[in-house]
DSSP file (Angstrom, degrees, kcal/mol; ACC not computed):
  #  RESIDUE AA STRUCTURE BP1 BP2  ACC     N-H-->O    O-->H-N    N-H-->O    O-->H-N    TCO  KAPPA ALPHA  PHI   PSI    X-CA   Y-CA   Z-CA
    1    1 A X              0   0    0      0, 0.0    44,-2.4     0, 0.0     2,-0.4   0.000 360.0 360.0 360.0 176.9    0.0    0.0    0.0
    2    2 A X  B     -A   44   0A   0     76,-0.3    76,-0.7    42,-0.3     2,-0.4  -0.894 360.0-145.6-146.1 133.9    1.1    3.6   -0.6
    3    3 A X  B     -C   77   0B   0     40,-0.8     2,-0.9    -2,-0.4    74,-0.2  -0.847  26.7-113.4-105.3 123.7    0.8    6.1    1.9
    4    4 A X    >   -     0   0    0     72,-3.7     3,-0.6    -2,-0.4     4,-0.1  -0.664  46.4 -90.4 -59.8 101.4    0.0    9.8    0.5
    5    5 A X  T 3  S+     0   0    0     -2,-0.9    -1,-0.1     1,-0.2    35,-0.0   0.138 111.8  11.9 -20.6 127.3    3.4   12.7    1.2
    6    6 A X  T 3  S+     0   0    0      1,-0.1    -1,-0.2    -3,-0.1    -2,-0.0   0.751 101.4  95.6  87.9  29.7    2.8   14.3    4.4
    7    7 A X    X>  +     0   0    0     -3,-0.6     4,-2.0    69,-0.1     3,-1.2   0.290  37.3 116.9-119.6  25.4    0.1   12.2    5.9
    8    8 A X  H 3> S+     0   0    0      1,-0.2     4,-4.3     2,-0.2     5,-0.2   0.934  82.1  49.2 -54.0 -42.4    2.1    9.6    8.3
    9    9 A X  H 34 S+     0   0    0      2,-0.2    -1,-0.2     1,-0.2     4,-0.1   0.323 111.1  47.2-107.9  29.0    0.4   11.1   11.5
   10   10 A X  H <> S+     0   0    0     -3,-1.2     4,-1.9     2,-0.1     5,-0.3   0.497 111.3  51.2 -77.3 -49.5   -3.0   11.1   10.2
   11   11 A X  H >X S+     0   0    0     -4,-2.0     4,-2.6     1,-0.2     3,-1.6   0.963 115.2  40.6 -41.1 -70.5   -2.4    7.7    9.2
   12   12 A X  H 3X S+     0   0    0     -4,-4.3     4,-2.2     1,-0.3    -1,-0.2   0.957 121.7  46.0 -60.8 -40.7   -1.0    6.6   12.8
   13   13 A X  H 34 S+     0   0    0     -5,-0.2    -1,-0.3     1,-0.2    -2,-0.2   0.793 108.4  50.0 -82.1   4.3   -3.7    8.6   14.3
   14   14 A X  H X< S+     0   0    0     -4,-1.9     3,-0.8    -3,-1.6    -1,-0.2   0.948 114.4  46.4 -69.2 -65.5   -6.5    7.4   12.2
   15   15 A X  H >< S+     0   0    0     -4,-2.6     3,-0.8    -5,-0.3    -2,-0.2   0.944 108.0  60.2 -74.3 -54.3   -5.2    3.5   12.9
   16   16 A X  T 3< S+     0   0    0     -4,-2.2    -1,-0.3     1,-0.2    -2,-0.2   0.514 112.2  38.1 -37.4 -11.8   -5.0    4.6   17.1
   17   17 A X  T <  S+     0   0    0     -3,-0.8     2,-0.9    -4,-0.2    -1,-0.2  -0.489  89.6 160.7-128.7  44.1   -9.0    5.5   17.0
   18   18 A X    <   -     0   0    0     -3,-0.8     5,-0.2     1,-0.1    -3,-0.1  -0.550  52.3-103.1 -75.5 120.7   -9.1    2.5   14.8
   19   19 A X     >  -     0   0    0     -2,-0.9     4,-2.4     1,-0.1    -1,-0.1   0.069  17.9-133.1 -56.8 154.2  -13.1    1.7   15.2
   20   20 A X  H  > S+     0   0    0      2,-0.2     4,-4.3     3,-0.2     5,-0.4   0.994 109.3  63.5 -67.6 -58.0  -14.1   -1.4   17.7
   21   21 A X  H  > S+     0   0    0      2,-0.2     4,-2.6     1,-0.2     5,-0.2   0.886 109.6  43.5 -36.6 -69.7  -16.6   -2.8   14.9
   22   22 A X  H  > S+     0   0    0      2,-0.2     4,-2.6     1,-0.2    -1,-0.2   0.862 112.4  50.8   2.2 -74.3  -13.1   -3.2   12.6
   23   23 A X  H  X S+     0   0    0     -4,-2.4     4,-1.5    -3,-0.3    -2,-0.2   0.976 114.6  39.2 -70.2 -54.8  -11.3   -4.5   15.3
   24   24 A X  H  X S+     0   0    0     -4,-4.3     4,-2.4     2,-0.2     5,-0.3   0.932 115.9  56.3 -70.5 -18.3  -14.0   -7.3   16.2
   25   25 A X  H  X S+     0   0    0     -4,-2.6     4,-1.8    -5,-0.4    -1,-0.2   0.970 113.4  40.7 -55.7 -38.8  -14.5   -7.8   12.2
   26   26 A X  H  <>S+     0   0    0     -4,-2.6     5,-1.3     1,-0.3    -1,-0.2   0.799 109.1  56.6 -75.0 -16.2  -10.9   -8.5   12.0
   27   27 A X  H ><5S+     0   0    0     -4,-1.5     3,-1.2     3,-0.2    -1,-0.3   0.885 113.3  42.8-103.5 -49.8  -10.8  -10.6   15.2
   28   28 A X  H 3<5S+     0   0    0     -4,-2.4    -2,-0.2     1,-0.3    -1,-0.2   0.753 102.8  59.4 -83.4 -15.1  -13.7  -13.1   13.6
   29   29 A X  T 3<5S-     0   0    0     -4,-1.8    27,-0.6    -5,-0.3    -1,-0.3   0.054 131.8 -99.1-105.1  39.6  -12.3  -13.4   10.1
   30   30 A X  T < 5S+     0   0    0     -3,-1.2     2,-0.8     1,-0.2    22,-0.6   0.554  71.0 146.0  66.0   9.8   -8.8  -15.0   12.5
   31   31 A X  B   < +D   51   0C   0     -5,-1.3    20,-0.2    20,-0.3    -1,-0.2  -0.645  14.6 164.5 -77.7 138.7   -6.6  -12.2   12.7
   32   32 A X        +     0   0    0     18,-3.0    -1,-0.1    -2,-0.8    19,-0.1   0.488  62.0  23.5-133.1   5.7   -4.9  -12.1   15.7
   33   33 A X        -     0   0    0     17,-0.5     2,-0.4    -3,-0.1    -1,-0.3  -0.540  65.5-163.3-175.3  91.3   -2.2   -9.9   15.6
   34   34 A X        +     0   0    0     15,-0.2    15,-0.2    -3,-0.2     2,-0.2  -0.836   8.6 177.7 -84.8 119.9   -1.8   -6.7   13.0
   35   35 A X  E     -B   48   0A   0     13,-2.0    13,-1.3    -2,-0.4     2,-0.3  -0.818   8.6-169.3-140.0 141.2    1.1   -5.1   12.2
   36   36 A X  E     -B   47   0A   0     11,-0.2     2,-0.3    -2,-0.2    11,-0.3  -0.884   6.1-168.0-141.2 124.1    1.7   -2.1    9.6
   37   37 A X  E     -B   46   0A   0      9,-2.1     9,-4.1    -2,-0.3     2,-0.7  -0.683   2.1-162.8-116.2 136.7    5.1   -1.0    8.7
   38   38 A X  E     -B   45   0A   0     -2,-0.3     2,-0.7     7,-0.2     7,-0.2  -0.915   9.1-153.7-127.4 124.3    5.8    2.5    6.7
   39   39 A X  E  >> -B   44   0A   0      5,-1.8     5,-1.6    -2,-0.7     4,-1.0  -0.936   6.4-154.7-106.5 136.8    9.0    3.2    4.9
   40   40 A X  T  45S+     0   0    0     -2,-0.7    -1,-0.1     2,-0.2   -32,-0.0   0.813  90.4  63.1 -64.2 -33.7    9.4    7.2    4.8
   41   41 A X  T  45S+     0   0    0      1,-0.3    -1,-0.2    -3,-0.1    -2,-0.0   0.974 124.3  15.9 -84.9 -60.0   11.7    7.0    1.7
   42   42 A X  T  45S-     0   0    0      2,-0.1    -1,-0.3   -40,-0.0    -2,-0.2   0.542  92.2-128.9 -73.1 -10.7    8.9    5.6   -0.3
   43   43 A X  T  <5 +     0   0    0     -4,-1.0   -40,-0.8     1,-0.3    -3,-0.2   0.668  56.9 157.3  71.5  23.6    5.9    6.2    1.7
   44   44 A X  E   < -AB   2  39A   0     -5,-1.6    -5,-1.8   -42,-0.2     2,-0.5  -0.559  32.8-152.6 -78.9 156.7    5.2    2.6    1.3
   45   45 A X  E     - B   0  38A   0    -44,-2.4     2,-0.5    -7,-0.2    -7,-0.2  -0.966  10.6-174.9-137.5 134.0    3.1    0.8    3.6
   46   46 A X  E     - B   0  37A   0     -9,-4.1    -9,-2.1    -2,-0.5     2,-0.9  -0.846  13.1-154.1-129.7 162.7    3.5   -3.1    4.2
   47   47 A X  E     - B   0  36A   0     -2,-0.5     2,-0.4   -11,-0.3   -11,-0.2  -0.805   6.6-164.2-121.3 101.4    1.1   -4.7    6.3
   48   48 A X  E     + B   0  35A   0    -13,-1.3   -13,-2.0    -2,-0.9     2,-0.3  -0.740  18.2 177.0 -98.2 128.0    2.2   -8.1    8.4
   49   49 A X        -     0   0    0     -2,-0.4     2,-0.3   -15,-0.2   -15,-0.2  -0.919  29.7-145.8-124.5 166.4   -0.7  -10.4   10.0
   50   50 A X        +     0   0    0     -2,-0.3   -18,-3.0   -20,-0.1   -17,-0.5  -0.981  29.8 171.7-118.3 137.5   -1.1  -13.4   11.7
   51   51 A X  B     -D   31   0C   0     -2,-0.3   -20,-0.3   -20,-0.2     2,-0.1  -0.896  20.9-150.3-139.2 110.7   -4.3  -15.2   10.9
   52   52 A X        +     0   0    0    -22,-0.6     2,-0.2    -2,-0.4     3,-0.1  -0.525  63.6  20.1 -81.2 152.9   -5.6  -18.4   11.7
   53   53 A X  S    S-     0   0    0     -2,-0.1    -2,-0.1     1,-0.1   -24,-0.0  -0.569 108.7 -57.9  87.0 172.0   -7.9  -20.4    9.5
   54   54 A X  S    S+     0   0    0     -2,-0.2    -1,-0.1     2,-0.0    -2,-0.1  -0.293 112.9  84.6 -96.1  19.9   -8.6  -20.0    5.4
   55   55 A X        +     0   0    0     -3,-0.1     2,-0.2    -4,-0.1     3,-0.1  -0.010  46.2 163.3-116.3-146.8   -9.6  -15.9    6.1
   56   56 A X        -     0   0    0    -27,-0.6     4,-0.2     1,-0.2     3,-0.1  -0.823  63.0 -81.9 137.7 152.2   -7.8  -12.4    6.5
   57   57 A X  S >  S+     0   0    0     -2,-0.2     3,-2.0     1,-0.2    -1,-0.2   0.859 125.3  65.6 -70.2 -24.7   -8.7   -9.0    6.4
   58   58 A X  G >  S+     0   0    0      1,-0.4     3,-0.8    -3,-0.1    -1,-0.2   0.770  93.7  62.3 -67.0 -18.6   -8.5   -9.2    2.3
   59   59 A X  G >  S+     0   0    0      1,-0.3     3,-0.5   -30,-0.1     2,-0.4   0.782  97.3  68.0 -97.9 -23.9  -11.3  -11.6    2.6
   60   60 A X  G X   +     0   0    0     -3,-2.0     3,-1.8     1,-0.3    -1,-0.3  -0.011  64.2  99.8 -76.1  14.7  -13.6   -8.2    4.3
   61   61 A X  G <   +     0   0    0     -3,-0.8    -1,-0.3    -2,-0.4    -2,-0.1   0.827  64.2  61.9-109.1  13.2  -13.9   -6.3    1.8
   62   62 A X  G <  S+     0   0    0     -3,-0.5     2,-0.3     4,-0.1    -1,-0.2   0.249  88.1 111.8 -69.8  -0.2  -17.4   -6.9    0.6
   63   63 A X  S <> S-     0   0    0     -3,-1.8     4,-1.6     1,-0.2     5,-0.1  -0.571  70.3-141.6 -87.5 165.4  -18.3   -5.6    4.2
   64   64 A X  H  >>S+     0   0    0     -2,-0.3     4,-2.5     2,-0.2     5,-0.6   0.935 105.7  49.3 -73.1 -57.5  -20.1   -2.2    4.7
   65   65 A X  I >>>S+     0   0    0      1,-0.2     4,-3.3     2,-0.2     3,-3.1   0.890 117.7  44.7 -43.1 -63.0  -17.8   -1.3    8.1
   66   66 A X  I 345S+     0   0    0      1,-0.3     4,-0.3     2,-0.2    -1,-0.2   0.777 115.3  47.2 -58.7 -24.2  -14.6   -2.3    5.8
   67   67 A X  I 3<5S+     0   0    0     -4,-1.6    -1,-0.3    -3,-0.3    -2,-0.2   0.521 111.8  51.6-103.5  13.6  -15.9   -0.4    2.8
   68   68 A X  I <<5S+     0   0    0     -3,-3.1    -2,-0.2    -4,-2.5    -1,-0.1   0.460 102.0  53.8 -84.8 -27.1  -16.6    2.3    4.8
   69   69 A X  I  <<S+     0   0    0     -4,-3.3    -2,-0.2    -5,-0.6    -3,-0.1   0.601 106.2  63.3-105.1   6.3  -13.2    2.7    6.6
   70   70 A X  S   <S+     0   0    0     -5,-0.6    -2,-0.1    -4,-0.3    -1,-0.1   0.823  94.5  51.9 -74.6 -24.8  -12.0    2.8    3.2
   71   71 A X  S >  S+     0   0    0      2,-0.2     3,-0.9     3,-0.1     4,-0.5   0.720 109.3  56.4 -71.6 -37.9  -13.8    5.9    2.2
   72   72 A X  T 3  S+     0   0    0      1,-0.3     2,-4.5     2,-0.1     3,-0.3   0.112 111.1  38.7 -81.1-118.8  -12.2    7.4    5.2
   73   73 A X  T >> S+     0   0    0      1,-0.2     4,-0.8     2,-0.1     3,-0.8   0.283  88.4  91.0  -4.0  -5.6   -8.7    6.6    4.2
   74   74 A X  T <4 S+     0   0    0     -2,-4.5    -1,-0.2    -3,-0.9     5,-0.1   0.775  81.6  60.2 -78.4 -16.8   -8.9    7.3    0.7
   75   75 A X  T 34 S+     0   0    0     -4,-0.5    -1,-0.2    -3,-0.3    -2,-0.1   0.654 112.6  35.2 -73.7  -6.2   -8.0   10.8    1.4
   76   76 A X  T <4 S+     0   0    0     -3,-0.8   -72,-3.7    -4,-0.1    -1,-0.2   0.608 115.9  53.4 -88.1 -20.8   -4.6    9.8    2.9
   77   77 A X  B  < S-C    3   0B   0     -4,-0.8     2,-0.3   -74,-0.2   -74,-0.2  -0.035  86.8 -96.7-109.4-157.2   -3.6    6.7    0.7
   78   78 A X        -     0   0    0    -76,-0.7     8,-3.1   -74,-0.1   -76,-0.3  -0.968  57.4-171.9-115.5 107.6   -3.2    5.5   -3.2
   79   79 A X  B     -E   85   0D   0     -2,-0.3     6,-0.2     6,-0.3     5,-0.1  -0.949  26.9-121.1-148.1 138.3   -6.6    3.8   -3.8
   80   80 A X        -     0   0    0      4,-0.7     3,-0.3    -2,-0.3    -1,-0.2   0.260  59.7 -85.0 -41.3-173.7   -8.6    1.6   -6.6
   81   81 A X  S    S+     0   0    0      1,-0.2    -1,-0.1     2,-0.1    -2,-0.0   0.733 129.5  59.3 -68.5 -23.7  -11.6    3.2   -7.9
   82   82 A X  S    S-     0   0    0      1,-0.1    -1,-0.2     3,-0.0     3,-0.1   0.310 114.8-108.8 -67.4   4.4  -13.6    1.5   -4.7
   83   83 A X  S    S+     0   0    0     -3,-0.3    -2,-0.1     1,-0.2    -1,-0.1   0.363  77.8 133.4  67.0  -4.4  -11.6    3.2   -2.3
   84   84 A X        -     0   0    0      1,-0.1    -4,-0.7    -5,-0.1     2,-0.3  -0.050  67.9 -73.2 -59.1-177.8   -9.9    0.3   -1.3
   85   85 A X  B     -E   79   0D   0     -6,-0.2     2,-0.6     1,-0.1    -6,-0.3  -0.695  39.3-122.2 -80.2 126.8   -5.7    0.4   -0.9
   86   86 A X        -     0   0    0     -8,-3.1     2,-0.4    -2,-0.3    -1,-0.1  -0.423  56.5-178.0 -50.4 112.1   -3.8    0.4   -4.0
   87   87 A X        -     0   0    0     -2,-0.6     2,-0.7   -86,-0.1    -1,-0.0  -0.857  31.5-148.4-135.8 168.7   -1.7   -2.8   -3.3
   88   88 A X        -     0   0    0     -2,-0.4     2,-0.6   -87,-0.0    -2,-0.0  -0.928  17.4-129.2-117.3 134.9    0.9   -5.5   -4.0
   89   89 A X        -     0   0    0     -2,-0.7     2,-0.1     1,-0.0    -2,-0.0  -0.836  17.3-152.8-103.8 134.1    1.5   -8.8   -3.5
   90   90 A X        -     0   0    0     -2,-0.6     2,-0.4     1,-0.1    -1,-0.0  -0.312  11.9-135.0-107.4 115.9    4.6  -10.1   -2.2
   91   91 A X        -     0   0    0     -2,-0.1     2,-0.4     2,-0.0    -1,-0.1  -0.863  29.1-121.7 -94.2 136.3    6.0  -13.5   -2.9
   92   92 A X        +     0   0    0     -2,-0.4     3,-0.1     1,-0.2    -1,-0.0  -0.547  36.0 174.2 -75.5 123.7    7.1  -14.8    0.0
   93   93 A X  S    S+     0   0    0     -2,-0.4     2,-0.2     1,-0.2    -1,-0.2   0.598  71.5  16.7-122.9 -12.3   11.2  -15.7   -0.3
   94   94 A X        +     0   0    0      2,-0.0     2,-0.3     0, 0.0    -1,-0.2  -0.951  54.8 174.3-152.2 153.1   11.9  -16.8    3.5
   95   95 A X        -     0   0    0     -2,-0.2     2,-0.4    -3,-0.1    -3,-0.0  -0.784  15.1-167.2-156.7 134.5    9.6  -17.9    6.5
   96   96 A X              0   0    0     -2,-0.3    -2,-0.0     1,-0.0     0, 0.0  -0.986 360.0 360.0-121.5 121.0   11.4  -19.0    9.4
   97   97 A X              0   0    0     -2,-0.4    -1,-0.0     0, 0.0     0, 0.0   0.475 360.0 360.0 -97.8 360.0    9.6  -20.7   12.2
């Protein structure tokens, strides 16, 4: 994901008042630990989870809460035409357990 110049502390405070409805969506579709990592020099944003089960937040976005805290972020981010997060996916080159 992509981060917009100059908005890193809307971003972090945006995700600190992150709504409870969110947090318990993400908590039933087996995330159990969310992590979101920003390099400055690109404004990139990489997003780490742990999720148990065949789910994930990717699997949310057909929800109204999820496509609604996408309309709010879309003024911060790099976003499809739905307002979801422009992203990429990473092939994974190491996992150590």
């Amino acid at each position: 994901m992509h981060l917009n110049k100059g908005q890193k502390e809307e971003y972090i405070k945006r995700h600190n008042e992150i709504w409870p409805e969110l947090k318990i969506l993400l908590k039933e579709a087996g995330v159990s630990e969310y992590s979101i990592f920003l390099d400055e020099e690109t404004n990139t944003l990489f997003a780490f989870q742990k999720v148990s089960g065949d789910g994930g937040s990717q699997d949310l976005g057909q929800t109204e809460t999820v496509k609604k805290w996408w309309k709010f972020m879309a003024d911060i981010m790099v976003t499809n035409p739905d307002n979801s997060p422009l992203t990429t996916k990473l092939e994974e080159v190491f996992y150590m357990e």
